[in-house]
C-alpha positions in Angstrom: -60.5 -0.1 108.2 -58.0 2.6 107.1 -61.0 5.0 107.4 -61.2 3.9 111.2 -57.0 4.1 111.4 -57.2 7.5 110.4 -59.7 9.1 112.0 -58.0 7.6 115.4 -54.5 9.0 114.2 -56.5 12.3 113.9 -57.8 12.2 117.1 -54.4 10.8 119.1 -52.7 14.1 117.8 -54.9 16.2 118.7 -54.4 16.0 122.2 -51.5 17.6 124.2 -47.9 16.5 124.1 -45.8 16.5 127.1 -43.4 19.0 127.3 -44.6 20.5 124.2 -47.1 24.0 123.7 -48.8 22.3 120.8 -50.6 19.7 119.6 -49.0 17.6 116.9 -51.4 18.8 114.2 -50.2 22.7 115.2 -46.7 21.6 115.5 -47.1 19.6 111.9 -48.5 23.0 110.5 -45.6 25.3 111.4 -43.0 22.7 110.5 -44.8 22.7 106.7 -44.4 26.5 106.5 -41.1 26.3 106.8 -40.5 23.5 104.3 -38.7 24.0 100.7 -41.0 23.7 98.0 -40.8 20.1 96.5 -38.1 20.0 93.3 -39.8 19.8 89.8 -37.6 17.3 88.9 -37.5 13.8 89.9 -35.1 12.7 92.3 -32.2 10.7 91.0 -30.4 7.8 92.2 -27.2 9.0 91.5 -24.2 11.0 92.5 -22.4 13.8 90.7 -18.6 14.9 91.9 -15.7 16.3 89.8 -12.7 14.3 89.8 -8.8 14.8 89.0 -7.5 12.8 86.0 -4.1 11.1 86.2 -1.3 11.0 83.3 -2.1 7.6 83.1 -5.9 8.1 82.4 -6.8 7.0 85.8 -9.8 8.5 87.8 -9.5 7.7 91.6 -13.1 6.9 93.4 -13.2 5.3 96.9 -9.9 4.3 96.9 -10.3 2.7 93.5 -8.8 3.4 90.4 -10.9 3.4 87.0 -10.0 3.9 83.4 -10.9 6.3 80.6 -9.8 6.8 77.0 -6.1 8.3 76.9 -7.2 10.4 73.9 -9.7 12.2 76.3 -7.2 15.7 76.7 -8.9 17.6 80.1 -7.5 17.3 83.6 -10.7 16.8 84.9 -14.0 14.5 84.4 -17.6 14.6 85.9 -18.0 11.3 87.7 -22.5 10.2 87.8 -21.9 7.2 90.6 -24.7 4.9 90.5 -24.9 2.0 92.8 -23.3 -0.3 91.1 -22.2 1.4 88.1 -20.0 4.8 87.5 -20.1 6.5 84.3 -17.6 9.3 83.5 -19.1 12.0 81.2 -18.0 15.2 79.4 -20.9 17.5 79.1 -23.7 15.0 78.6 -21.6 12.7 76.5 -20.4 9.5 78.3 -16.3 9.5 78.0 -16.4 5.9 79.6 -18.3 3.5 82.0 -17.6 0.9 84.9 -18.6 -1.2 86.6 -18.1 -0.1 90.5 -15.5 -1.9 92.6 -16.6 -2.9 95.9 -12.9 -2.6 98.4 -10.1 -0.8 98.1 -6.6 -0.3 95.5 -8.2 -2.3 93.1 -8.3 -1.5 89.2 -11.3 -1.7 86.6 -9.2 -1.6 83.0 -10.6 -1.1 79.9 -7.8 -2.2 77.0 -9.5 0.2 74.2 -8.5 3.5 76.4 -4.7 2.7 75.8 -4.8 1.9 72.4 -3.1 5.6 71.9 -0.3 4.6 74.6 0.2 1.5 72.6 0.7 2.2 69.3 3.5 4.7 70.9 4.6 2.0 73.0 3.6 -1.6 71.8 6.3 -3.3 73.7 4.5 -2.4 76.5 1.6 -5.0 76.0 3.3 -8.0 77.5 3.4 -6.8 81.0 0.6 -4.7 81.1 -1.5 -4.6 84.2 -4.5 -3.3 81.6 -3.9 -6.7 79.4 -3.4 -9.0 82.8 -7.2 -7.5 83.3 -8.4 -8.6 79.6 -10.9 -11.0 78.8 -9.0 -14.9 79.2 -9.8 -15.0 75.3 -7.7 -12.2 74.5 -5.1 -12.6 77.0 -4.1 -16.0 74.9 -4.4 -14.9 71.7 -1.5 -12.1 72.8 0.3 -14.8 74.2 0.1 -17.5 71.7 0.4 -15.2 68.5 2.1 -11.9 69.2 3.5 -11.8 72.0 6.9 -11.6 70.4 6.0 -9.1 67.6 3.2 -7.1 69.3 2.8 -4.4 66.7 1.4 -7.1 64.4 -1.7 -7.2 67.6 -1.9 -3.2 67.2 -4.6 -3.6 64.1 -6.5 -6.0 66.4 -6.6 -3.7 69.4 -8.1 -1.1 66.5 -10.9 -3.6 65.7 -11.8 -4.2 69.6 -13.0 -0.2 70.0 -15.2 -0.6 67.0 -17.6 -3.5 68.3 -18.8 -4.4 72.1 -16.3 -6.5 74.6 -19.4 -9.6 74.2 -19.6 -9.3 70.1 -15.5 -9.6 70.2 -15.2 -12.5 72.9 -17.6 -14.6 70.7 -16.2 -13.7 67.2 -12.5 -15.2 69.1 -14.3 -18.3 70.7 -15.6 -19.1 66.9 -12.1 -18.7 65.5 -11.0 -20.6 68.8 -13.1 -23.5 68.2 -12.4 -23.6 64.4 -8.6 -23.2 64.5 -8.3 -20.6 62.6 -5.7 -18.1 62.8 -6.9 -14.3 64.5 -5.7 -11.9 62.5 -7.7 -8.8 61.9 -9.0 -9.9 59.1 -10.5 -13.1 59.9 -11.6 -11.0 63.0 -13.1 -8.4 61.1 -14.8 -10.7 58.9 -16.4 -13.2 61.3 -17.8 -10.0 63.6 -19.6 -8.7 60.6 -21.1 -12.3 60.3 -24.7 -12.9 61.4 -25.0 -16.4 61.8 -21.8 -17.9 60.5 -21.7 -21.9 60.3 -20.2 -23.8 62.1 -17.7 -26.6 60.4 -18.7 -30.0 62.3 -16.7 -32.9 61.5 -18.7 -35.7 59.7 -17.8 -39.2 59.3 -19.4 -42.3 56.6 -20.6 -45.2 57.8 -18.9 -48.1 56.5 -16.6 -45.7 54.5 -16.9 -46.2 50.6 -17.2 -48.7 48.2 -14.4 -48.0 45.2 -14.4 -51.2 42.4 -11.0 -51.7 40.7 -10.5 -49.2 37.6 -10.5 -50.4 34.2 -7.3 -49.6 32.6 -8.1 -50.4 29.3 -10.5 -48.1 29.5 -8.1 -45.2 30.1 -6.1 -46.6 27.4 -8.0 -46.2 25.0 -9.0 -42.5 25.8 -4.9 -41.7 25.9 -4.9 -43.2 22.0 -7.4 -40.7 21.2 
């Protein structure tokens, strides 16, 4: 069948076009000598641009604002946009990534690229846009436990750029559900925790059975 279907494609073009001094196979010919040579590398399904950085460690992409860490010191940031993803690199080393934001004037925040700016400014916390974008996790255990002294939360914020967003949500979900108190070092030690167990409530039956002392018996231990 495709042996038919090509040999009749062969055929159709090698007839006369109107309006045209060659056949399609001639016409096919030329158009190939003209042709670039085929790249040696694959293609990629990504986009490289240069991009301005603002003084508050914004990049702006498609009318959308993106994050990066306030210790990174150029003015300026390679931008690889992916289709759903944009990574921001120095060199080949990836200074931050995001996911991409579908409209326009929206923010993607990451917390951990203002922990310079908040150590310098902790005060600033409360109201921050960056927080406001925080996991819901987080958010209350600001709120609920330092909102009023937020340098106390600064050693926290620390201990969030050493693990993954996932591995830090789960560790305060744990301490959620247990009722324990988040301070870095209850933090610190349930992240390093591979399966840590889990403290059910458990309840007797029945209760227990207790049979009415002997006091004599104590007595007598007291006189030696």
């Amino acid at each position: 069948m495709l042996d038919e279907l090509h040999s009749g494609l062969g055929e159709i073009n090698t007839h006369p076009v109107y309006r045209r001094s060659n056949v399609p196979v001639q016409g096919l010919d030329q158009e190939r000598a003209l042709m670039h040579p085929l790249p040696t590398l694959e293609y990629e399904n990504y986009e490289l641009k240069r991009a301005t950085i603002s003084r508050y460690s914004l990049v702006k992409h498609d009318g959308n604002y993106y994050s990066i860490p306030d210790t990174y010191r150029p003015r300026y940031i390679t931008l690889k946009i992916l289709v759903d993803q944009i990574e921001f690199l120095n060199g080949n080393a990836v200074i931050a990534s995001h996911r991409r934001i579908t409209g326009k004037q929206k923010y993607s925040l990451d917390i951990t690229h203002y922990i310079k700016t908040f150590h310098r400014k902790p005060g600033a916390l409360a109201n921050s846009k960056v927080l406001a974008q925080a996991d819901e996790l987080i958010q209350n255990m600001f709120n609920y436990y330092y909102r009023d002294d937020p340098k106390k939360f600064l050693p926290i914020l620390d201990l969030m750029r050493e693990t993954s967003p996932e591995a830090f949500s789960s560790t305060l979900a744990i301490l959620n559900k247990q009722n324990i108190h988040p301070t870095c070092d209850s933090i610190r030690f349930f992240l390093h925790q591979t399966d840590v167990p889990m403290v059910e409530p458990f309840a007797f039956k029945g209760g227990f059975e207790v049979s009415e002392p002997d006091l004599a018996v104590f007595d007598h231990f007291l006189e030696g």
